[in-house]
C-alpha positions as a LaTeX table, in Angstrom:
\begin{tabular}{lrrr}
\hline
Residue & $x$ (\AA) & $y$ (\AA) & $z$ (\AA) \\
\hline
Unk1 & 73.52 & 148.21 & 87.20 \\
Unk2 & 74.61 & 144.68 & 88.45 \\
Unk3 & 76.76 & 145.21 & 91.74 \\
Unk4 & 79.63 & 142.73 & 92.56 \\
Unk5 & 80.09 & 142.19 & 96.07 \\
Unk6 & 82.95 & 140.52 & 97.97 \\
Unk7 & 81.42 & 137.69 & 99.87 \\
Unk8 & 81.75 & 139.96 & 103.29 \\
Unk9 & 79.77 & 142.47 & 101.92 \\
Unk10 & 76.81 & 139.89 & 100.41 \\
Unk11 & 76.82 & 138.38 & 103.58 \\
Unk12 & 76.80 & 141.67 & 105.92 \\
Unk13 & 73.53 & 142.67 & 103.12 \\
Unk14 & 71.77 & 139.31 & 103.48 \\
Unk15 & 72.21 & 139.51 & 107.50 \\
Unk16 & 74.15 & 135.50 & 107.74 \\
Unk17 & 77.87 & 134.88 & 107.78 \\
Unk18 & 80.53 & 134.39 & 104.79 \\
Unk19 & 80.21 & 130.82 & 105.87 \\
Unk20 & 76.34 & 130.77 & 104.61 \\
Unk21 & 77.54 & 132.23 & 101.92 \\
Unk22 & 80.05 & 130.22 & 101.15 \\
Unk23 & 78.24 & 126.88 & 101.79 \\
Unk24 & 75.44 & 128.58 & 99.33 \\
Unk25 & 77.82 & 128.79 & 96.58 \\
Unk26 & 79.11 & 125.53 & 96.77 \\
Unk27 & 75.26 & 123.61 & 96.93 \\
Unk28 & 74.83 & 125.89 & 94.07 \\
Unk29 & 72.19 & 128.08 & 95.61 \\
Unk30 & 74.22 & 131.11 & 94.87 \\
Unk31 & 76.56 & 131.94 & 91.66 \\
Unk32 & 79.81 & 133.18 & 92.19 \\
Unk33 & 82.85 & 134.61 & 89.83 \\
Unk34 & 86.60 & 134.71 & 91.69 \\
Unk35 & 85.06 & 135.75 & 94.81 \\
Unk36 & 82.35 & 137.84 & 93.65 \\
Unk37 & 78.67 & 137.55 & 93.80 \\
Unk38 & 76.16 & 139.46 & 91.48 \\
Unk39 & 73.99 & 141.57 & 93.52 \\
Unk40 & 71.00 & 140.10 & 91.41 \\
Unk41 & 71.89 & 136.63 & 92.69 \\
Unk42 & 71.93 & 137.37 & 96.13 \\
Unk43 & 68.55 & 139.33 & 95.85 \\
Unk44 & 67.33 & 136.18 & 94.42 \\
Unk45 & 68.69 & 133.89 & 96.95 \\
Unk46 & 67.68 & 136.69 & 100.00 \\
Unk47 & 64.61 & 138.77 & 98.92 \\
Unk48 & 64.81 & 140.77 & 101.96 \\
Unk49 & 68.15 & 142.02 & 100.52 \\
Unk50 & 66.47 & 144.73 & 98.15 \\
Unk51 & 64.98 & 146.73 & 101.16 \\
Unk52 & 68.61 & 147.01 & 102.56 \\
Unk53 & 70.61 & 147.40 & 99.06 \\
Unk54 & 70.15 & 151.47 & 98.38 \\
Unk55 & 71.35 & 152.76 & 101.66 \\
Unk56 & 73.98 & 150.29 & 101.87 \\
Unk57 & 75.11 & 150.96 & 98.27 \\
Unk58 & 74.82 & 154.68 & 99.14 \\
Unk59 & 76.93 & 154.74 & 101.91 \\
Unk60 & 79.60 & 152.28 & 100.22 \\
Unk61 & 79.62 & 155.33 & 97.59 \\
Unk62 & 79.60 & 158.22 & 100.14 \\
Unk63 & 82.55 & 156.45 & 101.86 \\
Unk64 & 84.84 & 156.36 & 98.59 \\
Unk65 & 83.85 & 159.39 & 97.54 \\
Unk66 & 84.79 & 161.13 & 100.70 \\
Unk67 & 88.44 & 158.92 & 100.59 \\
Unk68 & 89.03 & 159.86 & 96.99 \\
Unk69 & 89.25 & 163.75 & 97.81 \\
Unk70 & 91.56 & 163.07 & 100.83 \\
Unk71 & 94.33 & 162.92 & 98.19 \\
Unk72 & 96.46 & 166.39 & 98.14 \\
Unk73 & 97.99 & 166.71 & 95.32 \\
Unk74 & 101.21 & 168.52 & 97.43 \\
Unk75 & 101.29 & 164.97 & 99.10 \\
Unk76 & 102.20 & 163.45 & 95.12 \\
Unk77 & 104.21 & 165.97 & 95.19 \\
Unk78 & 106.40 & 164.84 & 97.82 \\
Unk79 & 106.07 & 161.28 & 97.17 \\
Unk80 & 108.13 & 161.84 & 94.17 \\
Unk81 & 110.65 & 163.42 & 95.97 \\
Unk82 & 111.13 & 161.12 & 98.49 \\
Unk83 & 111.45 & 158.60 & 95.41 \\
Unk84 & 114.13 & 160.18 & 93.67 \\
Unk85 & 115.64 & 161.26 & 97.05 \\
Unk86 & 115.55 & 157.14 & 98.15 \\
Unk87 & 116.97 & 156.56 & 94.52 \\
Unk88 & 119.95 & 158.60 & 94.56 \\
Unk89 & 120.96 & 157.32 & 98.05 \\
Unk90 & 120.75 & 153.95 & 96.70 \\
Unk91 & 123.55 & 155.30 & 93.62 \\
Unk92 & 125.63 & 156.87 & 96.38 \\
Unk93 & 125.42 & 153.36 & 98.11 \\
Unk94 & 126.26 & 151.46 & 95.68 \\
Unk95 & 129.27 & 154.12 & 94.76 \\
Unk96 & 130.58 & 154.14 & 98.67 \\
Unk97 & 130.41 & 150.29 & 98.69 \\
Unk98 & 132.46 & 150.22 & 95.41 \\
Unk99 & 135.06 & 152.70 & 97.27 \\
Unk100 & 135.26 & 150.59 & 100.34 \\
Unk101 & 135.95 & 147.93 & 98.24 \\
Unk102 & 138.74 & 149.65 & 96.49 \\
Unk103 & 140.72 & 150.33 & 99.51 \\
Unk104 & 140.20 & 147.04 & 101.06 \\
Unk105 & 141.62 & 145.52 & 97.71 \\
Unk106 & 144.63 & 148.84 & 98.14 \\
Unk107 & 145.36 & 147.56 & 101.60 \\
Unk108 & 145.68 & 144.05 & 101.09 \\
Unk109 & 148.17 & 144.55 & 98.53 \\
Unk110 & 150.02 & 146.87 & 100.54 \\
Unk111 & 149.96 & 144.08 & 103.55 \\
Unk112 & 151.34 & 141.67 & 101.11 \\
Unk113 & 154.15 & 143.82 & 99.52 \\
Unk114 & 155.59 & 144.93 & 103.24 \\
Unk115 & 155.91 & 141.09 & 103.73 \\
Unk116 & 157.56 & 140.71 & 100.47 \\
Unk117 & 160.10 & 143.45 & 101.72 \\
Unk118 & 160.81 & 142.16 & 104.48 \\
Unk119 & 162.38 & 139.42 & 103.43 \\
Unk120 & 165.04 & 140.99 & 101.84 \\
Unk121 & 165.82 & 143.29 & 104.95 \\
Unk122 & 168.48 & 143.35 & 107.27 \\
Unk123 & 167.39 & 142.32 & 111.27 \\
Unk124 & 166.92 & 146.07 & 112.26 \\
Unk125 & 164.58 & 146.56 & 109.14 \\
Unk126 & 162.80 & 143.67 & 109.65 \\
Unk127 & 161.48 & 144.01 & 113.08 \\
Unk128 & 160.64 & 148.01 & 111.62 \\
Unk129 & 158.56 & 146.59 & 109.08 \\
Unk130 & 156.91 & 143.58 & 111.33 \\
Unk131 & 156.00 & 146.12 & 114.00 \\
Unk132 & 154.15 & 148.20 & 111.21 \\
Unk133 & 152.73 & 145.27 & 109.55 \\
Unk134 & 151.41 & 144.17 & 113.19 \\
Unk135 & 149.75 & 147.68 & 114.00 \\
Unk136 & 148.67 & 147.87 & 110.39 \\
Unk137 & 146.73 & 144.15 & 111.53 \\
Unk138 & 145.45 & 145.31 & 114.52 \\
Unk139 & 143.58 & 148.10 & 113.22 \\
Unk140 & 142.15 & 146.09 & 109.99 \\
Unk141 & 140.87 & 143.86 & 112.75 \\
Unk142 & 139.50 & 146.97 & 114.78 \\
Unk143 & 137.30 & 147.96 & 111.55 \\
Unk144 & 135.89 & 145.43 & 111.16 \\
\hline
\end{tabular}
């Protein structure tokens, strides 16, 4: 089977930098596909390659093979939890900032219909409802 390698790897296998690499696929020494070169091209490129290819190729197997079993399933497990969990914090969010919202909307008209009464008050009732209106301001402001 025809390995594709990320031009890190064929350059680690052929012992030269990417930038080799690199300038190899550009004089057209060495074909390349989105990134990718054929191990079968490099080998042509860098005989010396083929000694080197099994135990590297090995050992990039061993090392996913050993990373694929360090999956626990109880781990997907809670994953989905936390998911729905993160998903129905977002609904009561969204709910709580609709609420707020509400009573911001409740207290502004209540603001505006104490200054509609107090017009038609007498002098005593005014300054009543201008002291309330004036602590009812003050803690808006505080909350802020």
């Amino acid at each position: 089977m025809d390995h594709l390698l990320n031009l890190s790897t064929a350059a680690k296998l052929a012992g030269v930098s990417r930038r080799t690499i690199q300038s190899r696929i550009q004089a057209g020494d060495l074909e390349a596909f989105e990134g990718h070169v054929r191990m079968s091209a490099l080998c042509e490129v860098y005989p010396d390659v083929e000694n080197k290819t099994d135990t590297v190729l090995e050992r990039m197997a061993r090392i996913q093979d050993n990373a694929m079993h360090k999956v626990n399933p109880d781990e997907i497990s809670d994953e989905r939890l936390l998911a729905n969990q993160v998903h129905r914090l977002q609904l009561e969010l969204t709910d709580t900032v609709a609420e707020l919202d509400s009573y911001k909307a409740l207290t502004m008209e209540l603001q505006d219909r104490l200054i509609a009464m107090k017009e038609g008050c007498e002098r005593k009732e005014k300054q009543m409802l201008q002291a309330l209106l004036h602590w009812m301001s003050v803690q808006l402001k505080q909350r802020v």
